[in-house]
C-alpha positions as a Python dict, from the first residue, in 0.01 Angstrom:
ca = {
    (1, 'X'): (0, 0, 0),
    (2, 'X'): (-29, 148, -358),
    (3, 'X'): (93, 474, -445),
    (4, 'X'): (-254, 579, -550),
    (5, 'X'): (-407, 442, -183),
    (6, 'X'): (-135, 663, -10),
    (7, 'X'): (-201, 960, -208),
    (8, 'X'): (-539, 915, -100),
    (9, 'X'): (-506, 907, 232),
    (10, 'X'): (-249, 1175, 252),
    (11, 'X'): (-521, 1421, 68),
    (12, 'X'): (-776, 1327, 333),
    (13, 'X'): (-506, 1418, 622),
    (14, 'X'): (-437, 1760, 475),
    (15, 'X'): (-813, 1778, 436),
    (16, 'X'): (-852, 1723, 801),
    (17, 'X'): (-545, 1946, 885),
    (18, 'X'): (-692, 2212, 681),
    (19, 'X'): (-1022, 2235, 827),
    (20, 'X'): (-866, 2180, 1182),
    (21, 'X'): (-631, 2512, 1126),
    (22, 'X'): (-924, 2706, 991),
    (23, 'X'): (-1123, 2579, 1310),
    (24, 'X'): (-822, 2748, 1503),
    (25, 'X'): (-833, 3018, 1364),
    (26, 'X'): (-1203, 3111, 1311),
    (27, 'X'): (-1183, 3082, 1745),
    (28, 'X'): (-846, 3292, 1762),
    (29, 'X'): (-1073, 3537, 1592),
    (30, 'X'): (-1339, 3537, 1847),
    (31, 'X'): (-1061, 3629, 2114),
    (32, 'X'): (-958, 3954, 1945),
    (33, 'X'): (-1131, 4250, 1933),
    (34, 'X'): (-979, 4401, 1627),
    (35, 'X'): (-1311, 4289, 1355),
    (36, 'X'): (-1141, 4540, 1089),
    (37, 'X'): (-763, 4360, 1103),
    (38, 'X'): (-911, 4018, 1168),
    (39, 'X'): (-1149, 4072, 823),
    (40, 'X'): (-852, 4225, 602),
    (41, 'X'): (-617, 3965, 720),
    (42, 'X'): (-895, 3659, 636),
    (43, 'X'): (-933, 3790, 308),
    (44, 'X'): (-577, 3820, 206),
    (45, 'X'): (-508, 3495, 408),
    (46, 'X'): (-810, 3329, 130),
    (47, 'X'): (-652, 3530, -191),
    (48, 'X'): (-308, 3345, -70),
    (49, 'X'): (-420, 3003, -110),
    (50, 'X'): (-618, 3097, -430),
    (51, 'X'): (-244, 3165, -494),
    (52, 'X'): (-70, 2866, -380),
    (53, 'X'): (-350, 2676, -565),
    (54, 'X'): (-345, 2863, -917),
    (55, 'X'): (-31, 2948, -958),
    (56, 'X'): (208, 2670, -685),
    (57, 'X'): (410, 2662, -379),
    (58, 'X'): (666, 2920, -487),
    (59, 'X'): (439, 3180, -534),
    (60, 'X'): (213, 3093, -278),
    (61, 'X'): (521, 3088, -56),
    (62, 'X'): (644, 3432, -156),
    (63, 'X'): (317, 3624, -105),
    (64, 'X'): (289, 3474, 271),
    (65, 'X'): (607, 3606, 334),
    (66, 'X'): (550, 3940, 193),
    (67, 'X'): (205, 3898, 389),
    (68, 'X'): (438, 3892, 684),
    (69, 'X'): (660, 4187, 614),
    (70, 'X'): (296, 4355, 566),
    (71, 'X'): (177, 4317, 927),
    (72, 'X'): (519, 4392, 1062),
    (73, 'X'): (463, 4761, 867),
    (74, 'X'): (106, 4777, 963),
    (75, 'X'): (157, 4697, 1364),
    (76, 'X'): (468, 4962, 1360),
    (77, 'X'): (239, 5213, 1207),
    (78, 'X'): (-34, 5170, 1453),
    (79, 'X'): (238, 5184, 1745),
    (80, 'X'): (373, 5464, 1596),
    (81, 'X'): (122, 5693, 1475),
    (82, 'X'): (-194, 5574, 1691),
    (83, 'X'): (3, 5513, 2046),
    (84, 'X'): (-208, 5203, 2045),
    (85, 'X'): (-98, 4836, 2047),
    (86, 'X'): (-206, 4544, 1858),
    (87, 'X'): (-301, 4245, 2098),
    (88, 'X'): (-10, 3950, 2089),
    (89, 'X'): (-302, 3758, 2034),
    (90, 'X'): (-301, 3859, 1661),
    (91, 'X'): (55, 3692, 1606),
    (92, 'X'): (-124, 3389, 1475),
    (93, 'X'): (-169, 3570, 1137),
    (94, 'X'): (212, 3542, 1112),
    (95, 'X'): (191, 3176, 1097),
    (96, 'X'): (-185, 3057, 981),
    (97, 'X'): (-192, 3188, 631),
    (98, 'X'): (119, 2984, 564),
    (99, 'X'): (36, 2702, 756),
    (100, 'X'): (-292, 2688, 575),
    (101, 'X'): (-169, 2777, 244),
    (102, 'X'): (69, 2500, 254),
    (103, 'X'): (-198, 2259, 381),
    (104, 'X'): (-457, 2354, 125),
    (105, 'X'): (-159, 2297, -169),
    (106, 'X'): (-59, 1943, -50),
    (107, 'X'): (-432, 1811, -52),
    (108, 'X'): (-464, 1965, -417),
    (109, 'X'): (-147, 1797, -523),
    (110, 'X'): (-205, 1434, -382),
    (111, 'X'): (-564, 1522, -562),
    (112, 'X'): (-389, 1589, -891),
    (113, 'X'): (-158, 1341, -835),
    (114, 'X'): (-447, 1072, -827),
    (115, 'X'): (-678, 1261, -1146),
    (116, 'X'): (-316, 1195, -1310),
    (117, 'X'): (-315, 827, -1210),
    (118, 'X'): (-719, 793, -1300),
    (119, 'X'): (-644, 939, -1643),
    (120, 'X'): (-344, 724, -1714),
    (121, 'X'): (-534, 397, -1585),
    (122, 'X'): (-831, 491, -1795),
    (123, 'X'): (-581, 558, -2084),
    (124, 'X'): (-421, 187, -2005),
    (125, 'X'): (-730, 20, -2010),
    (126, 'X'): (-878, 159, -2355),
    (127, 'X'): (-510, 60, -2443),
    (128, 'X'): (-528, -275, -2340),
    (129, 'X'): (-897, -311, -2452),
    (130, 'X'): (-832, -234, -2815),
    (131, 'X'): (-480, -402, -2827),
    (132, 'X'): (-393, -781, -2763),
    (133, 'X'): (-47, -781, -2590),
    (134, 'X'): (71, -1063, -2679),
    (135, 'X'): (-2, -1046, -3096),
    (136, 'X'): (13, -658, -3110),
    (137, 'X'): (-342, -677, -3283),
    (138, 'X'): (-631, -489, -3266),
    (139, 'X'): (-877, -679, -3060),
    (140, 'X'): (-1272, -734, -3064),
    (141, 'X'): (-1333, -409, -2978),
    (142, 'X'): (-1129, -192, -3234),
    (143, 'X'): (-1283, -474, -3482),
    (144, 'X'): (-1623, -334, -3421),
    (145, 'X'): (-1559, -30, -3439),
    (146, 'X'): (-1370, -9, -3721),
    (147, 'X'): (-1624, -229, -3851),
    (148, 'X'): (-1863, 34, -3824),
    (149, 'X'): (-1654, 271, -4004),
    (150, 'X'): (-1599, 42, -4285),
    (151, 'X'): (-1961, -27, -4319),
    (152, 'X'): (-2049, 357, -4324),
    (153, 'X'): (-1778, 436, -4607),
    (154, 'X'): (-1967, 159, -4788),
    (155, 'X'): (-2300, 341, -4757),
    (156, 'X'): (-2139, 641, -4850),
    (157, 'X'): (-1921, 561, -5160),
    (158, 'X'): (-2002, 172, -5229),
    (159, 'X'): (-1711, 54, -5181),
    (160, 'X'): (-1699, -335, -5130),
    (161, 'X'): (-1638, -421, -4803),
    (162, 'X'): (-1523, -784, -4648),
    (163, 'X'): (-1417, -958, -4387),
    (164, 'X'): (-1143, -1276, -4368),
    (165, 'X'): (-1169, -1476, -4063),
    (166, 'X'): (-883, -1673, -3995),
    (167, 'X'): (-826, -2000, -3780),
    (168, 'X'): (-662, -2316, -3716),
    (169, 'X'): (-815, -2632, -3859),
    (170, 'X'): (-877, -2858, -3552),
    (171, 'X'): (-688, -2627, -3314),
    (172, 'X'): (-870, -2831, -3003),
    (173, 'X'): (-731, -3152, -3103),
    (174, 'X'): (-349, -2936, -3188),
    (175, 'X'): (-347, -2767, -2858),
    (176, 'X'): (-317, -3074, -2645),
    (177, 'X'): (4, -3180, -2843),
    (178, 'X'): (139, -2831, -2781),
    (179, 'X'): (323, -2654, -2491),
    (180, 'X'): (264, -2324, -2331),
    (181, 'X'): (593, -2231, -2527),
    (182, 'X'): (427, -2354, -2890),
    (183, 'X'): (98, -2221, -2819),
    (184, 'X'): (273, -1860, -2798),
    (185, 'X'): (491, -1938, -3105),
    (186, 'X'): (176, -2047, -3290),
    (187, 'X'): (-20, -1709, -3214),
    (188, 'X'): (313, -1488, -3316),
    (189, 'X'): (414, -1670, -3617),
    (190, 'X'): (35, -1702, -3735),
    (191, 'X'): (-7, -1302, -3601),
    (192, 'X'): (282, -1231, -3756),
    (193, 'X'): (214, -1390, -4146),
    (194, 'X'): (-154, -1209, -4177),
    (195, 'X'): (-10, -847, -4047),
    (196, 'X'): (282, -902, -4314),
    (197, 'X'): (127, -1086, -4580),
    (198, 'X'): (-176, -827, -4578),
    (199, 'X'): (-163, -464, -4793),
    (200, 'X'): (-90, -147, -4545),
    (201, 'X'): (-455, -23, -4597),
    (202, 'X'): (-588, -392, -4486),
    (203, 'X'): (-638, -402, -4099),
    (204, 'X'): (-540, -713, -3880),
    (205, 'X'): (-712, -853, -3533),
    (206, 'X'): (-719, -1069, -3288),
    (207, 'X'): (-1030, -1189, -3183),
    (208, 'X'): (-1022, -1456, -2980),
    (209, 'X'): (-717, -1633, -2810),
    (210, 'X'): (-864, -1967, -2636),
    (211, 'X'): (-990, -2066, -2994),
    (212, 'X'): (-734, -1849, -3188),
    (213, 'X'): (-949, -1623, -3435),
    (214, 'X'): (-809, -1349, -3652),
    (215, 'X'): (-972, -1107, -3898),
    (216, 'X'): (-909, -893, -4121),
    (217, 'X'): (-1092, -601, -4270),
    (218, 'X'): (-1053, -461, -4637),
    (219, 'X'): (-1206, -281, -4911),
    (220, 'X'): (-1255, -518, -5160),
    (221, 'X'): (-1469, -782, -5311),
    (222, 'X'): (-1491, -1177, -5260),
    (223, 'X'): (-1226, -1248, -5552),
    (224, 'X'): (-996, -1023, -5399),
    (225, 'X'): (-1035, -1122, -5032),
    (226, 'X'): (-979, -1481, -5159),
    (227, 'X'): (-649, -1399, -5331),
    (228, 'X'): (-538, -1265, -5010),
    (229, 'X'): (-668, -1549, -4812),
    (230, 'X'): (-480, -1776, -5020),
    (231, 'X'): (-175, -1594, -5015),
    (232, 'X'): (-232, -1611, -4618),
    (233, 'X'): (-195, -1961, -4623),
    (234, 'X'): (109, -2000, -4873),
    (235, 'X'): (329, -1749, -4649),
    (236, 'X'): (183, -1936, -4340),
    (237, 'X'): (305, -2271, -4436),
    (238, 'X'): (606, -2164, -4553),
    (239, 'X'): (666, -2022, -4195),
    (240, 'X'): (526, -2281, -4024),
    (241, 'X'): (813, -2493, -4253),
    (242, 'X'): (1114, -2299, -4116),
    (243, 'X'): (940, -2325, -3771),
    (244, 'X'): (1200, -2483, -3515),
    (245, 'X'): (888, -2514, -3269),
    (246, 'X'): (617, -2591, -3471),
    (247, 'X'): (761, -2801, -3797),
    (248, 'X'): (684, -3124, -3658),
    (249, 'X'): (270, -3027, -3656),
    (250, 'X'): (54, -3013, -3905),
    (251, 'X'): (-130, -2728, -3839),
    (252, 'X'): (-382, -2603, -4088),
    (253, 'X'): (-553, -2240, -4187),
    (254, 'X'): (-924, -2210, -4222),
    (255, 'X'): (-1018, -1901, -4365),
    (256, 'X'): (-1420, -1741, -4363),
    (257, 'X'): (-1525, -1478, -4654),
    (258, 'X'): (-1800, -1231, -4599),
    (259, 'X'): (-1904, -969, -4757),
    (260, 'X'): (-2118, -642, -4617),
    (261, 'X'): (-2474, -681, -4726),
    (262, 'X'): (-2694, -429, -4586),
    (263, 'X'): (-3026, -645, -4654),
    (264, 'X'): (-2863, -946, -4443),
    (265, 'X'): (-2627, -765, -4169),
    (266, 'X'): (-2714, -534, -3915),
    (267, 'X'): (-2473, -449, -3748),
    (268, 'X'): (-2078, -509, -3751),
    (269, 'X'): (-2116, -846, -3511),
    (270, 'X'): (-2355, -992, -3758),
    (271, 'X'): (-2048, -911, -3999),
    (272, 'X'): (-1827, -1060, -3765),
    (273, 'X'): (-2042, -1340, -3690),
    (274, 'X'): (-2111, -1401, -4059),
    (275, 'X'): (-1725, -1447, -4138),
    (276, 'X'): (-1667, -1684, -3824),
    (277, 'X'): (-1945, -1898, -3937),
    (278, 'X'): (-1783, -1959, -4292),
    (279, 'X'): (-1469, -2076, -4157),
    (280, 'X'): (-1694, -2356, -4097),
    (281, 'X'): (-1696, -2423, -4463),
    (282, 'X'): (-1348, -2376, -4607),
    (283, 'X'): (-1216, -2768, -4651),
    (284, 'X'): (-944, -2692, -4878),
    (285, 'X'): (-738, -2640, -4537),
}
């Protein structure tokens, strides 16, 4: 059982014990005659687990037991002064505002407890959707949109804007001469060359793992995507050289240039899309 389902369950038991001492004590009620007491001490008993909720167990803790010392006062009073006595019936207020206090704050804690784990698991998975774990890149998702906010600062300011596409010449035909242990060399050391062969305003991705697919996004023109392209490629092979793993392949980059046009693209996949299709052309290897 996961921490989270035992949390859960544990918040429904207090739940059920909470309701199941107010039950108790709504019918101890009925048996005493005392309305006044009975309302005074129901309200005080409710402002103690607004307490215990707000403001935790300590204080919640300390105002039951001054609670206590309260009714001790107030029955000695009445003994003294009105020669009457208070029904042993009304003990019960000793022990249900603390019992129901303390109920009350462990349901709201397993309940926190699990909002915590919700927020974190929602946290992981935005995470892990806009992060590739084993490159370290951005994935499809951060690619669009960052996309998007490349596209509008083109709008805005018209500055070029262009995509590189980057993958491996035949990599269907490569990948059955390769191990699991070469595949993941192959995606680091080709991860690995476009993050550090690209400028610190460029972003990298990874797009696609079964047919590995990078991008990258910058703010410049065809010429200058090209240049970096090409340097891609030289620091790649040199790499791929010095490779213990991977030196005995010949493994290729293909490389796909597009640039933002507003009249052709719509939207950042047609950007996207656009740059994966010119890989298509790129024969220089």
């Amino acid at each position: 059982m996961s921490d989270d389902q035992r949390s859960a369950i544990l918040a429904d038991v207090y739940l059920l014990l909470f309701l199941a001492l107010f039950s108790v004590t709504a019918i101890l009620m009925t048996l005493t005659a005392n309305l006044t007491l009975n309302t005074i001490y129901l309200g005080l008993t409710l402002v103690m687990i607004l307490m215990t909720y707000f403001f935790g167990a300590v204080t919640g803790l300390t105002a039951n037991l001054l609670f206590i010392f309260v009714q001790a006062v107030v029955m000695i009073y009445i003994n003294s002064t009105h020669h009457a006595e208070i029904p042993m019936i009304m003990i019960f207020w000793l022990v249900m505002p603390l019992l129901l206090s303390a109920t009350f704050y462990a349901m709201t804690r397993r309940l926190t407890l699990l909002q915590a784990s919700n927020a974190k698991l929602r946290g992981d998975i935005m995470k892990r959707g806009a992060f590739d774990e084993r490159t370290d890149l951005r994935t499809t998702v951060a690619y669009i949109q960052d996309a998007q906010v490349f596209i509008e600062t083109n709008r805005r300011f018209q500055l070029p804007v262009t995509t590189v596409i980057i993958r491996i010449r035949y990599f269907n035909e490569i990948k059955r001469m390769m191990n699991d242990q070469q595949f993941s060399d192959l995606l680091r050391l080709t991860s690995d060359t476009i993050a550090a062969t690209t400028r610190d305003n460029d972003i990298t991705y990874s797009l696609d793992q079964d047919n590995p697919t990078w991008a990258i996004l910058l703010f410049s023109d065809t010429p200058g995507a090209q240049i970096a392209a090409n340097r891609i490629k030289s620091a790649f092979e040199k790499r791929l050289n010095d490779s213990v793993s991977l030196s005995s392949l010949e493994i290729l980059l293909v490389v796909g240039i597009a640039s933002w046009d507003p009249d052709k693209m719509k939207s950042p996949y047609d950007f996207m899309n656009t740059g994966i299709k010119e890989t298509e052309y790129d024969v220089a290897g």
